[in-house]
C-alpha positions as CSV (number, residue, x, y, z in Angstrom):
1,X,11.3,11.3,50.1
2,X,8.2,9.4,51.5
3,X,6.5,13.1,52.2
4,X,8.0,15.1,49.4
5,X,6.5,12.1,46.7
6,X,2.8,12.3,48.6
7,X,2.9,16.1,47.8
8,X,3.4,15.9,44.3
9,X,1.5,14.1,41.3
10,X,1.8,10.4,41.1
11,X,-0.4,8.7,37.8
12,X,-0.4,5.4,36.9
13,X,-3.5,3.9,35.0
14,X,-3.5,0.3,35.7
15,X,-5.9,-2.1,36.5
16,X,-8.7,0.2,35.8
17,X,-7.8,0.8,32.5
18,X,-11.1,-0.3,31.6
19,X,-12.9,1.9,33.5
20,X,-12.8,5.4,31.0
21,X,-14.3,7.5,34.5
22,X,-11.3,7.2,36.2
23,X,-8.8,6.8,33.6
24,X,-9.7,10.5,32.2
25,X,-9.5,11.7,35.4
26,X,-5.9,10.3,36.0
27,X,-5.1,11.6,32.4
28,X,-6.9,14.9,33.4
29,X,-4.8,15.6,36.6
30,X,-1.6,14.7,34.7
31,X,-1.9,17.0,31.9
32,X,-2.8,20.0,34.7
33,X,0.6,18.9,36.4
34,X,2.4,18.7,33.7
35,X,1.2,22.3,32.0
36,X,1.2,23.6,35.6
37,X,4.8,22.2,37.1
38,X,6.7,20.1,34.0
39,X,6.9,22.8,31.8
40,X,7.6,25.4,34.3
41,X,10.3,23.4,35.5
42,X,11.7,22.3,31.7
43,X,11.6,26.6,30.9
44,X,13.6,27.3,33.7
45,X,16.4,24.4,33.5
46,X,19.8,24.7,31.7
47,X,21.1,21.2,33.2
48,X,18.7,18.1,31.6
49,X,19.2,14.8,32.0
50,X,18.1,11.6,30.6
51,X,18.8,8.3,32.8
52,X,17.8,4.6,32.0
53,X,18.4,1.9,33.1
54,X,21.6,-1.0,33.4
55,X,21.9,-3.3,30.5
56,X,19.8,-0.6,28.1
57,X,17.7,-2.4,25.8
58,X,15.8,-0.7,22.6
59,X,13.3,1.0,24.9
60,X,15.7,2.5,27.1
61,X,17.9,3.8,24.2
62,X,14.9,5.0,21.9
63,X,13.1,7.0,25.1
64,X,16.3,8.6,26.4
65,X,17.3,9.8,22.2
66,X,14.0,10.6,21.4
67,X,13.2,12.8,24.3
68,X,17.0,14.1,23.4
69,X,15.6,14.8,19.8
70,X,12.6,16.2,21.1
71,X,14.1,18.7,23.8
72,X,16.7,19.8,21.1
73,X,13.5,20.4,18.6
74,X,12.5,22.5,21.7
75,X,15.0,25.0,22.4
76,X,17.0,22.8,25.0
77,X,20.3,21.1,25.7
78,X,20.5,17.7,27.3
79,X,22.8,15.2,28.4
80,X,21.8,11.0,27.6
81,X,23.6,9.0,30.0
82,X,23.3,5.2,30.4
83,X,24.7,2.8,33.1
84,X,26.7,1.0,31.1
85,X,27.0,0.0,26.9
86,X,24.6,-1.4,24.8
87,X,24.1,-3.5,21.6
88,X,25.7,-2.5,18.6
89,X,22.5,-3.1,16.7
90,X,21.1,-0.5,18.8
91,X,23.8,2.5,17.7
92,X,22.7,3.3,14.4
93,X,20.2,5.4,16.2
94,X,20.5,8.9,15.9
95,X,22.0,11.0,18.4
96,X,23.8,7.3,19.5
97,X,27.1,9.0,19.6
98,X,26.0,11.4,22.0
99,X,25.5,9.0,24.7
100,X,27.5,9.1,27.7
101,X,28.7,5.7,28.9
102,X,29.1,5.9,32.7
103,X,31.4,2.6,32.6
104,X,33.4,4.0,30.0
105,X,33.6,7.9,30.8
106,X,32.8,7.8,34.6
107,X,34.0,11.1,35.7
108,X,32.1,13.3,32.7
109,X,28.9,11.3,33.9
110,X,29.0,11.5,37.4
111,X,29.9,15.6,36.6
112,X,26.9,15.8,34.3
113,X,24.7,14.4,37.2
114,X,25.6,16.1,39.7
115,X,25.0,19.6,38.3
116,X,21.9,18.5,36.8
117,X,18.6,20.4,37.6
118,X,16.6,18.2,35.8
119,X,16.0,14.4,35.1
120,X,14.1,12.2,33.1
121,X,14.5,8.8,34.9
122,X,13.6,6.3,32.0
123,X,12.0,2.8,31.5
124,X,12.7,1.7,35.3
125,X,10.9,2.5,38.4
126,X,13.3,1.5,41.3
127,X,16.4,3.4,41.3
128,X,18.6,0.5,41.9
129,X,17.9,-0.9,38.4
130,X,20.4,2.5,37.5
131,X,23.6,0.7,39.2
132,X,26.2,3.4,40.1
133,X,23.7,6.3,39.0
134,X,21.9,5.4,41.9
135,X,23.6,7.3,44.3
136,X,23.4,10.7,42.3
137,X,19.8,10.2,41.7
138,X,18.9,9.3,45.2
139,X,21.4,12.1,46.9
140,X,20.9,15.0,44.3
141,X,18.7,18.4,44.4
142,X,17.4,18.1,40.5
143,X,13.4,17.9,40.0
144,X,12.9,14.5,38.8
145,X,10.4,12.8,36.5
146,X,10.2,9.4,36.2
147,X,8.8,8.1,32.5
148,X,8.0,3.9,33.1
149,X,6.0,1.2,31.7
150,X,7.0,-1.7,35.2
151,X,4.7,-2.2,38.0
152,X,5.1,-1.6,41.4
153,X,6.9,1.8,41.5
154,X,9.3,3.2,44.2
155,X,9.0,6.2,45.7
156,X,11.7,8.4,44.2
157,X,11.2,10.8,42.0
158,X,9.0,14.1,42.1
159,X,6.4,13.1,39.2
160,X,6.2,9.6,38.3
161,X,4.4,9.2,34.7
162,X,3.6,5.5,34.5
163,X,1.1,2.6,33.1
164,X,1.9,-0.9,33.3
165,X,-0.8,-1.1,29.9
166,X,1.6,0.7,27.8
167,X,3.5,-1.3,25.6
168,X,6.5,0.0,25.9
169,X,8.4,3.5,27.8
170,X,8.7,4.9,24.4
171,X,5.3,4.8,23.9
172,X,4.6,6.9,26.8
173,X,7.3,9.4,26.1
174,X,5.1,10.5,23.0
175,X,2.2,10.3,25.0
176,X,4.1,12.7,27.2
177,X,4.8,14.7,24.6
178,X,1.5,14.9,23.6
179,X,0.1,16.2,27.1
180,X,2.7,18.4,27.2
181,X,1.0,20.3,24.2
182,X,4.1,19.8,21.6
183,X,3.0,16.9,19.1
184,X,4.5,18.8,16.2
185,X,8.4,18.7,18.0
186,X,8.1,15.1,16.8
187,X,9.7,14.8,13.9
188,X,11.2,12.3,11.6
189,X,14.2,11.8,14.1
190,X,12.2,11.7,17.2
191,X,9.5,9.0,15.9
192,X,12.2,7.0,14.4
193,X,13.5,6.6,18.0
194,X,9.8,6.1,19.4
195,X,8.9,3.7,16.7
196,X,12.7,1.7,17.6
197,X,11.8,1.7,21.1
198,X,8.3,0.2,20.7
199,X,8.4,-2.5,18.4
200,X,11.8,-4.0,20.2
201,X,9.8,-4.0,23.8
202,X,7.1,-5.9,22.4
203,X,9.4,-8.3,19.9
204,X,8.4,-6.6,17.2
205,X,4.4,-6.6,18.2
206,X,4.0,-10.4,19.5
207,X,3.5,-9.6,23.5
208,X,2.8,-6.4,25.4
209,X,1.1,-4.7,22.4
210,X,-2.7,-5.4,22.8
211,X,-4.0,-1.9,23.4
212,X,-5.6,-0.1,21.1
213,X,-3.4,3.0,22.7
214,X,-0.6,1.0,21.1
215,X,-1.3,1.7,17.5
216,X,-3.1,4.7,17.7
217,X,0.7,6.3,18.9
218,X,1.8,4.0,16.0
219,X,0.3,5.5,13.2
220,X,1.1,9.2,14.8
221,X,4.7,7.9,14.2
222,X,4.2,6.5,10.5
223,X,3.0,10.0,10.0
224,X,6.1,11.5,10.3
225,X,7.3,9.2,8.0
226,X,9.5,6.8,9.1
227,X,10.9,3.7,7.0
228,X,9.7,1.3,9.3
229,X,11.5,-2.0,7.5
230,X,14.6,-0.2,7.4
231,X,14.0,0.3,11.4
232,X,12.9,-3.3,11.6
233,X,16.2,-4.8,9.3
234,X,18.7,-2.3,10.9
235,X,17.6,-4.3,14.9
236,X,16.9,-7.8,13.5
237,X,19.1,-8.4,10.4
238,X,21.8,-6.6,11.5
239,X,23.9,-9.2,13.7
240,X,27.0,-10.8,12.8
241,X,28.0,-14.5,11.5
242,X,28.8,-15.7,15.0
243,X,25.8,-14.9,16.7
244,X,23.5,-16.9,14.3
245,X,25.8,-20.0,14.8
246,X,25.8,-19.0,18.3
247,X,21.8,-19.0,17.9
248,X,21.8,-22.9,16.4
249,X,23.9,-24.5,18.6
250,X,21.7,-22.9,21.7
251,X,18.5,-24.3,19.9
252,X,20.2,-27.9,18.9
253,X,22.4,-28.2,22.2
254,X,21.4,-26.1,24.9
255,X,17.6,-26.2,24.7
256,X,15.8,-28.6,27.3
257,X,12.4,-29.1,27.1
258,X,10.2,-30.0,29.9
259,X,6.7,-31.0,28.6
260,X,5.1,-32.3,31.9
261,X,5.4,-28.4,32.9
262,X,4.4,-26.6,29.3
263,X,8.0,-25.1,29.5
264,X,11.4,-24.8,28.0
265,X,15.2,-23.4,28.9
266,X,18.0,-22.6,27.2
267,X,21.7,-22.2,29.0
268,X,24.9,-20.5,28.3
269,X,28.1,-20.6,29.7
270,X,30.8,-18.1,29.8
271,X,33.0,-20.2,28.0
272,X,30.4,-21.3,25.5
273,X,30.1,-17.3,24.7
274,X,34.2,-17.3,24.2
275,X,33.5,-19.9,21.8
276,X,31.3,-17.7,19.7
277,X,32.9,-14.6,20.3
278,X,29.9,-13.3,22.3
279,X,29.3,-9.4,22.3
280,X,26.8,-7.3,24.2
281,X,23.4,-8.3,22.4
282,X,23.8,-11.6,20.6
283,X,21.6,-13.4,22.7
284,X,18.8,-11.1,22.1
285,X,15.8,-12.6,21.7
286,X,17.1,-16.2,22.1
287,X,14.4,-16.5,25.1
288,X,11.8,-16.6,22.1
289,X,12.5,-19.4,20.2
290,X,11.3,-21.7,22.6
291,X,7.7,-20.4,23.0
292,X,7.1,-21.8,19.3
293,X,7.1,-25.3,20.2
294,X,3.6,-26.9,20.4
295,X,2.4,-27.0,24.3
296,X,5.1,-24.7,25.7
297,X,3.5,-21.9,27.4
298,X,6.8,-20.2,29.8
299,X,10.3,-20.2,28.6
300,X,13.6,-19.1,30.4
301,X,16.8,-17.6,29.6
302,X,20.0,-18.4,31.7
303,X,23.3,-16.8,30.7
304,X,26.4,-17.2,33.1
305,X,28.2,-13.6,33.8
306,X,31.2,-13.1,35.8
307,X,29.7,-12.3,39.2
308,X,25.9,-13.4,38.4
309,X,23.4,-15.5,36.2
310,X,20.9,-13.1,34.1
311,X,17.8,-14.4,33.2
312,X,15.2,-13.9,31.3
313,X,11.2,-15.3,30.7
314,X,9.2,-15.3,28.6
315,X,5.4,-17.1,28.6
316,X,2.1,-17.4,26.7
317,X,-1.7,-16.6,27.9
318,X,-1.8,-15.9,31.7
319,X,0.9,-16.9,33.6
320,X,2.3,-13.9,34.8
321,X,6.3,-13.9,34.5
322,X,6.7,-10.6,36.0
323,X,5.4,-12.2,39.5
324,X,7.7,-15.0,39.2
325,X,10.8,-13.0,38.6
326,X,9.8,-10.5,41.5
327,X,9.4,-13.4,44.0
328,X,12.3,-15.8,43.0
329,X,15.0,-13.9,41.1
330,X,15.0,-10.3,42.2
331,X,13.8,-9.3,38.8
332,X,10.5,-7.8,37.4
333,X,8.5,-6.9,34.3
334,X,5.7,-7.7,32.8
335,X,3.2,-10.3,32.6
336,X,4.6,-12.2,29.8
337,X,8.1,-10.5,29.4
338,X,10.4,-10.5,32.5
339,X,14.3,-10.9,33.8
340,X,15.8,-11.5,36.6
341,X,19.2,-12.3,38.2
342,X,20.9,-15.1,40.5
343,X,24.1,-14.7,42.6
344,X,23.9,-18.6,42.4
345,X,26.4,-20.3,40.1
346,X,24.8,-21.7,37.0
347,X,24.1,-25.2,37.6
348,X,22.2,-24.1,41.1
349,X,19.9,-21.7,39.1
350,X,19.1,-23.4,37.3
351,X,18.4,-26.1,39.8
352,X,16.6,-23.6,41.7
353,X,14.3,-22.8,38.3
354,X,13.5,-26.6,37.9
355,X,12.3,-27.1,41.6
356,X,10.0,-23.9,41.3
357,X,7.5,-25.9,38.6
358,X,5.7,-28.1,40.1
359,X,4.7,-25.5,42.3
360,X,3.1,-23.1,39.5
361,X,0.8,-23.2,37.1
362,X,1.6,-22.5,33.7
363,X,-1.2,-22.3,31.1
């Protein structure tokens, strides 16, 4: 793979951002790759796929429809598969019933992968972050292009389009689209998806959304005339009774604040979730609440799963969460947006997270 990747076209504006020389250039080289190789490969494939990542969240799901949408608007046929469900305040999205669910339909999947000749790998950059469509990806002959916002790539896909600036994988995807020279196949449908993905990676504009780049794809998507409050009330007003009580007693009994540190945590238990009849999602943007306490700068998330403890941080200003995830809870991100996971029970992780700070430096 090592050989195969250095032969092909790998862009990722980063650090140097600032620095508009080499930034067009990178832009430059990607749109020749993409007009030369990308849309060469796209005429010539029968067999696309679009793969994100375990646990989809609103980027994931909004990427993988709206690049559905889009290669429909095109002339093509795709397949959307994800690793496993996803909230139900996510499936109002068009095209959501079209979604494979490898968990729930494992043999139509695992067919649909392994006669693909195409894949978009979507909003993750390590191919174990795709759980059992690891395998497929990593063993398979289809041309891959990988479409990701995370830092740190690995090495497995043929074109890797990524910048850890973006806010968001669906942002890029209409960037994408752009280079690839077919703005108007974004529709009402396609920006809807876009515009979904976008404000839920950044909860709903507050972190990962300082770019100018941001809002200039923002406004391309109002264009197209989206109802952006209906977007906004169909994600956040649209849980059930038991997740807002579910939400107070986590803030009035769960939360433990830890000022000598600037940070804050909220637990929850398996049997707590019973309690509240948890479904996938509930907890969504719980890690939040915290940050809006005077003098807190990093938050953290623990929920206790059957064979693991997910996490999730969240922080304010510098401190970067997505280093602290990558170096004590196999997880990643982004500066101030990150998740993790322990194999420790619940009570040790959180242990563990308590014994880390007074070794950083949150401000």
């Amino acid at each position: 793979m090592g050989d195969s990747f250095k032969k092909c076209i790998f862009a990722c504006a980063s650090d140097d951002i600032t620095n508009p020389v080499k930034s067009n250039k990178i832009l430059d080289t990607v749109k020749l790759k993409i007009n030369q190789v990308i849309k060469q490969r796209l005429s010539d494939s029968e067999k696309i796929v679009l793969v994100s990542h375990v646990n989809p969240d609103g980027d994931a799901v909004g990427s993988a429809l709206a690049l559905h949408h889009y290669l429909k608007n095109s002339g093509k046929t795709s397949h959307v598969i994800m690793p496993n469900n996803y909230p139900d305040f996510l499936k109002w999205l068009p095209g959501s019933k079209e979604v494979i669910i490898l968990t729930r339909n494992e043999s139509e999947a695992q067919y649909v992968l392994s006669n693909a000749d195409f894949i978009f790998l979507l909003d993750f950059n390590n191919p174990d972050r795709a759980g059992k469509v690891k395998d497929i990806i990593n063993g398979g002959q289809a041309f891959k292009v990988m479409i990701d916002h995370h830092p740190n790539p690995s090495e497995f896909a043929d074109i890797a389009y990524c910048d850890i600036l973006s806010s968001s994988t669906a942002e890029l995807v209409f960037r994408f689209i752009e280079m690839a020279g077919n703005p108007e196949l974004v529709d009402n449908t396609v920006a809807t998806c876009l515009y979904t993905g976008i404000m839920s990676d950044t909860g709903s504009f507050s972190y990962n959304s300082s770019q100018p780049e941001t809002y200039r794809v923002l406004s391309e998507l109002l264009k197209r005339g989206i109802d952006k409050d209906h977007i906004y009330s169909m994600v956040y007003d649209n849980f059930s009774e038991n997740r807002l009580k579910l939400l107070g007693y986590c803030l009035d009994r769960k939360m433990v604040v830890l000022p000598e540190y600037k940070t804050a945590y909220i637990s929850l238990t398996i049997k707590e979730k019973k309690q509240y009849n948890y479904i996938r999602g509930d907890a969504e943007g719980f890690v939040n609440y915290p940050l809006s306490i005077k003098g807190i700068d990093f938050v953290a998330f623990f929920m206790e799963n059957d064979d693991h403890v997910k996490l999730s941080f969240r922080s304010k200003g510098k401190f970067d969460t997505n280093d602290f995830a990558v170096k004590n809870f196999n997880g990643g991100g982004h500066i101030n947006a990150s998740g993790g996971e322990s194999k420790l029970n619940l009570e040790d992780t959180i242990n563990k997270f308590v014994s880390l700070l007074p070794h950083i430096r949150v401000d």
